[in-house]
C-alpha positions as CSV (number, residue, x, y, z in Angstrom):
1,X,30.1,4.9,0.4
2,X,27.2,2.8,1.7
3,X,24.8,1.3,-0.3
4,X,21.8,3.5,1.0
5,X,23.6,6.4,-1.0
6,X,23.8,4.6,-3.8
7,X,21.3,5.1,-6.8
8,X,18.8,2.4,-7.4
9,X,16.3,1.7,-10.6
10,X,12.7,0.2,-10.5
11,X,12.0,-0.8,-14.3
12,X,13.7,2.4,-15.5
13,X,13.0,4.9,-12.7
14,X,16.2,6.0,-11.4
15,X,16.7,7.0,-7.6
16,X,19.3,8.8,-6.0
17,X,19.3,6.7,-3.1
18,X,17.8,3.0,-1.5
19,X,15.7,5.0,1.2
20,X,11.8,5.3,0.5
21,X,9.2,7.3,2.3
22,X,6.3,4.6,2.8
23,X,2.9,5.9,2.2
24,X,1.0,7.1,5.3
25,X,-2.3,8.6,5.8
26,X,-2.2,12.8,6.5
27,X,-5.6,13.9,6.2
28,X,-4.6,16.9,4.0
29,X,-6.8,16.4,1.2
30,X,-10.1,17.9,0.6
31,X,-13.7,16.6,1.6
32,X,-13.9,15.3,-2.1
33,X,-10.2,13.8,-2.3
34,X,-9.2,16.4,-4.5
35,X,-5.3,17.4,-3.8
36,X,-4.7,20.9,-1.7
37,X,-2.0,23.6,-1.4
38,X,-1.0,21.6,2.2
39,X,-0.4,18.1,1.1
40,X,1.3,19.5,-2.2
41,X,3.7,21.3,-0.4
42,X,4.5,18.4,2.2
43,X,5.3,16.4,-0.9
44,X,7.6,19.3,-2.0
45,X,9.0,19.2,1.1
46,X,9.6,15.3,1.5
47,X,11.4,15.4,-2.1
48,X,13.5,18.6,-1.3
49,X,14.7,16.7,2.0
50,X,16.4,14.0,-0.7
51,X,14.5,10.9,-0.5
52,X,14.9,8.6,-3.3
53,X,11.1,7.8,-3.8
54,X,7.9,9.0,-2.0
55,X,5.0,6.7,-1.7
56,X,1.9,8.7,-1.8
57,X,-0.3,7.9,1.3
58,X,-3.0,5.6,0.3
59,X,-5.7,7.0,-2.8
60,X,-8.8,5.3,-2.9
61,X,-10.1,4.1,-6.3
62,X,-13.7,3.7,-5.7
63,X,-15.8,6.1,-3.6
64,X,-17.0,2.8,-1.9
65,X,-13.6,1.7,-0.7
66,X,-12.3,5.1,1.2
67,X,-11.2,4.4,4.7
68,X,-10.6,8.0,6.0
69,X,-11.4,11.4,5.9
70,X,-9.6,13.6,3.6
71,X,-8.1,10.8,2.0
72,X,-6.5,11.2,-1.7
73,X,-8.9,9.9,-4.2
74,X,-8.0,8.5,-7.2
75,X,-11.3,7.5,-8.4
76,X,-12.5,9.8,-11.5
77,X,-10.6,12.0,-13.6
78,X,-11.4,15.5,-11.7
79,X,-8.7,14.5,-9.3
80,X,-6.0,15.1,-12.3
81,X,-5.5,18.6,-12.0
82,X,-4.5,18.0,-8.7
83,X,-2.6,15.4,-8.9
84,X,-0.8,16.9,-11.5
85,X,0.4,19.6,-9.6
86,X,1.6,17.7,-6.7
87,X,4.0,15.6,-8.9
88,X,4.8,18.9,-10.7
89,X,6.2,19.8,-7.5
90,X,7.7,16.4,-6.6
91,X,9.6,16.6,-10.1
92,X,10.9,20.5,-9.5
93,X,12.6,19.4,-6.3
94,X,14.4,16.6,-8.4
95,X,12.2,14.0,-6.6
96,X,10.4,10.6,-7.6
97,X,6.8,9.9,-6.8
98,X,4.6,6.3,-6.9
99,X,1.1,6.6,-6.6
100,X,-0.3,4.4,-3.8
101,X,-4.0,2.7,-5.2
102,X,-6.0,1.6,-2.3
103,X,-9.2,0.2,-1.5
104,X,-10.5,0.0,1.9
105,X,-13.2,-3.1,1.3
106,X,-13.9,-4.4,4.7
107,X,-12.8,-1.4,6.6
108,X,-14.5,1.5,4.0
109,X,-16.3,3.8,6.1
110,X,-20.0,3.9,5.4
111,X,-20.6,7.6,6.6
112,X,-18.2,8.7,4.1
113,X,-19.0,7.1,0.8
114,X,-22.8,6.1,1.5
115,X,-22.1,2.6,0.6
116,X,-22.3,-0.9,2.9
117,X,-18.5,-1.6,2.7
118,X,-17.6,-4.6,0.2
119,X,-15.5,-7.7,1.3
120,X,-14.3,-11.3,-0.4
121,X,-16.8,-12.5,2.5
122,X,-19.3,-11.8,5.2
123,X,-17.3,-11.9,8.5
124,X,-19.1,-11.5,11.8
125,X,-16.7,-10.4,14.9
126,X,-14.2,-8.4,13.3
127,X,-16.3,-4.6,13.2
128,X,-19.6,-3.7,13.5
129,X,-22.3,-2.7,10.8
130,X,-23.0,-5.0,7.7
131,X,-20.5,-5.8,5.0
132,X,-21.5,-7.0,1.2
133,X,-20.1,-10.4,0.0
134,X,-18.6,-9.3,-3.3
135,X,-20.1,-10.6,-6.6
136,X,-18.2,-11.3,-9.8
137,X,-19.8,-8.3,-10.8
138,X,-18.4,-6.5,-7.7
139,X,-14.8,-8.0,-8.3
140,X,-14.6,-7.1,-11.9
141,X,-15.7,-3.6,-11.2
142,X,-12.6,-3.6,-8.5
143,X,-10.3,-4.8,-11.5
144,X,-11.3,-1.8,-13.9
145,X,-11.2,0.8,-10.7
146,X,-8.0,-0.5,-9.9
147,X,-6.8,-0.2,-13.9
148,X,-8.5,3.2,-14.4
149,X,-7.0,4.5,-11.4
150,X,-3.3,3.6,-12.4
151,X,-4.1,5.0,-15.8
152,X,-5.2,8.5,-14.3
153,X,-2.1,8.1,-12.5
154,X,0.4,7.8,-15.1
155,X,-1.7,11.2,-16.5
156,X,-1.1,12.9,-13.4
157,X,2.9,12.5,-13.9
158,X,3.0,10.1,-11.2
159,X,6.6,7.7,-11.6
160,X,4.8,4.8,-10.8
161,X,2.3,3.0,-8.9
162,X,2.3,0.8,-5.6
163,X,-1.3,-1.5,-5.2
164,X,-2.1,-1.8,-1.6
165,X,-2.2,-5.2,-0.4
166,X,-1.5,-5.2,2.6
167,X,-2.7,-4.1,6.3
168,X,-6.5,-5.8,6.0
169,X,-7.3,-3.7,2.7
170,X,-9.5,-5.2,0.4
171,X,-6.8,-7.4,-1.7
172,X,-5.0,-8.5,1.5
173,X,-8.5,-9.3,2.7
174,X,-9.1,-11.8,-0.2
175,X,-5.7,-13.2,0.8
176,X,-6.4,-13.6,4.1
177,X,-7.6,-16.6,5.6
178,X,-9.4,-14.5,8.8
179,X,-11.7,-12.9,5.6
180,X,-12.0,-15.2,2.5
181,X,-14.0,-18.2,3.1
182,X,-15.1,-17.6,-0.6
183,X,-16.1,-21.2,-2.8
184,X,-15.4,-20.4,-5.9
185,X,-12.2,-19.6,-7.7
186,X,-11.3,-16.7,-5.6
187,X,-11.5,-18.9,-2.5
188,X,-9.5,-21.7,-0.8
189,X,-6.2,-22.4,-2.1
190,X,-3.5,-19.8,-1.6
191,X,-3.5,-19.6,-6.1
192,X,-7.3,-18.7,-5.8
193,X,-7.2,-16.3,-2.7
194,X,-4.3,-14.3,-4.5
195,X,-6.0,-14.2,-8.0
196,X,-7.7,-10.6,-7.3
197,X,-4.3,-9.3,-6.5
198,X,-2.9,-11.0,-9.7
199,X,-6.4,-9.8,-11.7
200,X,-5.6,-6.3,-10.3
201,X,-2.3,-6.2,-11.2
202,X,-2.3,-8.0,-14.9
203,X,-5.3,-5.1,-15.9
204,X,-3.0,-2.1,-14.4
205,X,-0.2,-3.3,-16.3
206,X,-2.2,-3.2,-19.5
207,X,-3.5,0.3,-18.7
208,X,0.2,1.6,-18.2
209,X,2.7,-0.1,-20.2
210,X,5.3,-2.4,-19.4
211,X,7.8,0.2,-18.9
212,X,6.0,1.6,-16.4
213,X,6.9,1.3,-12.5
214,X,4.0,-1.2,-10.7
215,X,5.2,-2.2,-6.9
216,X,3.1,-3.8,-4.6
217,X,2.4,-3.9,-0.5
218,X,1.7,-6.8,1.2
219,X,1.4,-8.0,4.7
220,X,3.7,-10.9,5.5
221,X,1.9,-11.6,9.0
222,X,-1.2,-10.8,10.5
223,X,-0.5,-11.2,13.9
224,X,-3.6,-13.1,14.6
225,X,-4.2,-16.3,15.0
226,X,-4.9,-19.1,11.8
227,X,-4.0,-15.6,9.7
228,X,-1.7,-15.4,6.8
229,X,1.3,-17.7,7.0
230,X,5.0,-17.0,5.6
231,X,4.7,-19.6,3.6
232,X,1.6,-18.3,1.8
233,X,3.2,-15.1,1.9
234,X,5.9,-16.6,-0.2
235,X,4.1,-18.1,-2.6
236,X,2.1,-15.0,-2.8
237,X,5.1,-13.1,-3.9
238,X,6.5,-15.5,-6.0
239,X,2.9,-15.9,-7.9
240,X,3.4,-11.8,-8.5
241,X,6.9,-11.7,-9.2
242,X,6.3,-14.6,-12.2
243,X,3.8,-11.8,-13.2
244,X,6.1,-9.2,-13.7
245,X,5.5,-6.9,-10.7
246,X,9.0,-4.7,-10.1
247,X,9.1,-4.5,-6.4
248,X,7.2,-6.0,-4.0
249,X,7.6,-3.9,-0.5
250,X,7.0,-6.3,2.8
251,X,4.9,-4.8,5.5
252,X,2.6,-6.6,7.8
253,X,-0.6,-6.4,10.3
254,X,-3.7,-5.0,10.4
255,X,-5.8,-2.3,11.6
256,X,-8.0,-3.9,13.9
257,X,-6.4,-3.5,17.5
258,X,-3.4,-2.3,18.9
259,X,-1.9,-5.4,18.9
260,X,-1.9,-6.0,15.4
261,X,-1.2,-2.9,14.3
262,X,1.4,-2.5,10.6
263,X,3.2,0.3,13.1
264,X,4.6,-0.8,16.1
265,X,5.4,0.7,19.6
266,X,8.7,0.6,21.8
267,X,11.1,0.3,19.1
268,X,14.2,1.2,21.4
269,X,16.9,-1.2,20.6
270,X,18.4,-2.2,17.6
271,X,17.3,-5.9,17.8
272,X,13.7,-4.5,17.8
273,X,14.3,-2.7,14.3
274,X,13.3,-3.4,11.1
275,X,10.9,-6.2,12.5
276,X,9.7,-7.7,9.2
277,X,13.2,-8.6,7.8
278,X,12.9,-12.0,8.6
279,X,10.1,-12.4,6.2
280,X,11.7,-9.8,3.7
281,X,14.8,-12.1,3.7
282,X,12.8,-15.6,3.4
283,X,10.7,-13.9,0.2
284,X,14.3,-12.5,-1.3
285,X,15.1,-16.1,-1.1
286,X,13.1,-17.3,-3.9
287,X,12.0,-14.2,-5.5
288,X,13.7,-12.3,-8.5
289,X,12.2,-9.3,-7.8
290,X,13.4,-5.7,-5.7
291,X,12.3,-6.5,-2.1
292,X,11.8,-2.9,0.0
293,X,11.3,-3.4,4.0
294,X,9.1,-1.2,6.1
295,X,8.4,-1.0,9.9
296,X,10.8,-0.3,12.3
297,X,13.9,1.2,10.6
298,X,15.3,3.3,13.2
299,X,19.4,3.2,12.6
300,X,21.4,3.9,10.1
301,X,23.8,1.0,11.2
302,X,20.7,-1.7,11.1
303,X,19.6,-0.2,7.9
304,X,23.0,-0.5,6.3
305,X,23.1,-4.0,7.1
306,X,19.8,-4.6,5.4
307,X,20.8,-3.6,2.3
308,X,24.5,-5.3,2.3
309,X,23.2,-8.5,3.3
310,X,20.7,-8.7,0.7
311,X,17.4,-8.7,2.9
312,X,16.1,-5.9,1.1
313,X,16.9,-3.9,-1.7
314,X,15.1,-0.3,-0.6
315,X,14.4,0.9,2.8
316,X,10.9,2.0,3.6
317,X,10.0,4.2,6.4
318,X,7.2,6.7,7.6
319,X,6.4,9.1,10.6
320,X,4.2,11.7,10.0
321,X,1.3,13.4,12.4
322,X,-2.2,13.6,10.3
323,X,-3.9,16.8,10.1
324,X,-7.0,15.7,11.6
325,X,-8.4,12.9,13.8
326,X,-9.0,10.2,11.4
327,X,-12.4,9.3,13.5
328,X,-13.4,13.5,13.1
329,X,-16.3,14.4,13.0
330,X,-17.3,11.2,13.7
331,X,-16.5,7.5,15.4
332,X,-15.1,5.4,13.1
333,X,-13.9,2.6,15.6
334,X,-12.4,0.0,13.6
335,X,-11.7,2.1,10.4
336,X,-9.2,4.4,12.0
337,X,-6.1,4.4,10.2
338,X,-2.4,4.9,11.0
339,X,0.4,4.3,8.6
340,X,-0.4,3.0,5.2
């Protein structure tokens, strides 16, 4: 039997198989964020279809970091009920189902939330509109929406949670090179430019346990010049991984131009697929940690190989059309958003 088929475990959350439906952006929740029939019965769908673990698409934790419309929110406690029901219906189709905790930071969207967007530091040439250089005070109010968020999570039945870091989100912004040219100890060195990530993750795994599932996203490559390197990709994983996070699942780009983009076009041949695995397998290489690989898995045959040859331990994939027009009813340029 292949190894796809077989079951897997993330710190005691058992799956029927290695494959994983990444997270993605539908559009199918309400104005406020609030779960509907729609997006609770595509999850009932994905898990009645077999996949071993559903990624919810990205859930904003503060009202100032949501990117899209009808976006999953995540950030106050009147989201349980429906939350609750969507993992109800997760569970009675004998599925498994990680909460994904985003924030947006550079790329919020203003009109939505009413806020000036918040970033590690004030970039000029990347979008238009002001953005707020974070305080301490800003960042330690990230921490504790981050934490709360995980802990409404795990109150909403969800398996586990997966922190967004990837993709130009707000803790892959402070990773980043192109958007932290912050001084002080969240600044500089790759240690100090992954410490909100570390922060982030050491107060959610307070909030929820230690036998509780916490993955991570993060972008191995940019695609733009003097961006992220592998190497500080590496050490970025290994600095989580000494942490305790359980999986760590390697993605890449951002959502700035079609060029960088995490999803990428004319994927027609197998040497095309899976086009992160070469950064998947360099982190597996000094990480003791579940590796899962997104972006391009097409074939069972290239998919298979994955897993036998150790790249990865999970493959991650995603195609789904969004309700709506992410920029509906209005432009929002930069902030559009495809998979998550």
């Amino acid at each position: 039997m292949s190894k796809l088929f077989e079951p897997g475990e993330i710190n005691g959350m058992k799956l029927n198989n290695r494959f994983v439906r990444s997270a993605t952006w539908e559009g199918m929740a309400a104005d406020d964020g609030s779960c509907t029939p729609k997006l609770i019965s595509l999850m009932a769908e994905l898990a009645r279809g077999g996949v071993g673990l559903i990624i919810s698409s990205h859930s904003y934790v503060q009202k100032v970091g949501q990117a899209s419309v009808r976006q999953i929110g995540i950030h106050s406690d009147d989201m349980i009920p429906g939350l609750k029901k969507m993992t109800a219906a997760v569970h009675d189709q004998r599925g498994k189902i990680v909460c994904q905790l985003a924030h947006a930071g550079f790329f919020a969207n203003t009109k939505l939330s009413g806020q000036t967007p918040m970033a590690p530091s004030s970039v000029e040439g990347i979008a238009e509109g002001p953005r707020k250089e974070m305080t301490q005070e800003d960042i330690a109010g990230v921490i504790k929406a981050f934490a709360g968020a995980a802990g409404r999570a795990k109150s909403a039945g969800f398996d586990g949670v997966e922190i967004h870091g990837a993709h130009g989100y707000l803790l892959s912004e402070f990773i980043s090179p192109l958007f932290n040219f912050r001084t002080d100890e969240y600044g500089g060195s790759i240690e100090n430019r992954a410490r909100l990530p570390l922060e982030a993750f050491k107060a959610i795994r307070k909030a929820v346990g230690n036998d509780y599932p916490v993955l991570i996203k993060l972008s191995c490559k940019e695609f733009k010049e003097q961006g992220l390197t592998l190497q500080e990709f590496v050490q970025v994983g290994q600095i989580l991984a000494d942490a305790g996070i359980d999986a760590i699942e390697v993605s890449g780009g951002l959502a700035i131009s079609a060029k960088t983009l995490p999803s990428q076009l004319g994927i027609n041949k197998e040497e095309k697929e899976a086009y992160f695995q070469e950064e998947a397998r360099a982190l597996k290489e000094k990480v003791d940690v579940l590796v899962i690989l997104v972006g391009g898995n097409r074939s069972l045959h290239v998919a298979e190989r994955i897993v036998e040859e150790g790249v990865a331990d999970y493959i991650s994939m995603s195609l789904h059309e969004p309700a709506v027009d992410p920029r509906a009813p209005f432009d929002q340029s930069l902030e559009s958003r495809g998979p998550d």
